[in-house]
C-alpha positions in Angstrom: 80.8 138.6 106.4 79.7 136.1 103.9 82.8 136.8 101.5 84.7 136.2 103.9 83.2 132.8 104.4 82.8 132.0 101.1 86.7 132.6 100.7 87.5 130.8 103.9 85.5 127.8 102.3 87.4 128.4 99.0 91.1 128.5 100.4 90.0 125.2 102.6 88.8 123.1 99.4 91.8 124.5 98.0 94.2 122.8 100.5 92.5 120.1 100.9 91.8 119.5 97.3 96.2 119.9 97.2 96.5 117.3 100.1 94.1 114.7 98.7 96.2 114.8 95.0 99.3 114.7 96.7 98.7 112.1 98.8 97.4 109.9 95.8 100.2 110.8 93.6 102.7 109.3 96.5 100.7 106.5 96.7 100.4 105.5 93.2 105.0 105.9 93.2 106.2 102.7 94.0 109.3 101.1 94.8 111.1 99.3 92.3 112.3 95.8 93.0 115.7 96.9 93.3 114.9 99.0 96.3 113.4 95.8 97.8 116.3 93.9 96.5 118.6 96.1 98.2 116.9 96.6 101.6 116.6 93.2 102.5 120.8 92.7 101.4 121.1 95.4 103.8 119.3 94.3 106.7 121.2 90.8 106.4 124.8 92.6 106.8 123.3 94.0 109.7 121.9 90.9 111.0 125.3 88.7 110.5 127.1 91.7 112.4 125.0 91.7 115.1 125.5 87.9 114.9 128.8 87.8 114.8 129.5 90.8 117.8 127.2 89.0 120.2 129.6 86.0 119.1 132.4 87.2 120.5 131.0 89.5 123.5 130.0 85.5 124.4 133.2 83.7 124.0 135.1 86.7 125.7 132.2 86.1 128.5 132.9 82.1 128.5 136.8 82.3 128.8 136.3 84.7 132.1 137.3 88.0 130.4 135.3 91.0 131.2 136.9 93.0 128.0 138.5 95.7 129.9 142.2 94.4 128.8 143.0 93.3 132.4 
């Protein structure tokens, strides 16, 4: 009974020990200011588009069109 405990304990530092370095290597990675760079260029296309739809769902609002073509 106590090798199997002492092997349960082993297997569990074991994992764990795997979990802690992976999850420091990760964090040490970091993104490189082109990621950043590029991100933020993307979530301004995005931003103007929305703009720009809710734009014109409000002028077709405004001239009394519901958009349905009739």
């Amino acid at each position: 009974m106590t090798t199997m405990w002492v092997l349960l304990g082993i297997v569990a530092v074991l994992i764990l020990g795997t979990f802690g370095y992976l999850a420091w290597r990760d964090r040490a990675r970091l993104s490189s200011p082109e990621d950043t760079t590029a991100d933020r260029d993307a979530r301004a296309v995005q931003e103007r588009y929305a703009a720009e739809r809710h734009g014109t769902q409000g002028e077709t609002w405004r001239r009394g069109n519901d958009g349905s073509g009739t």
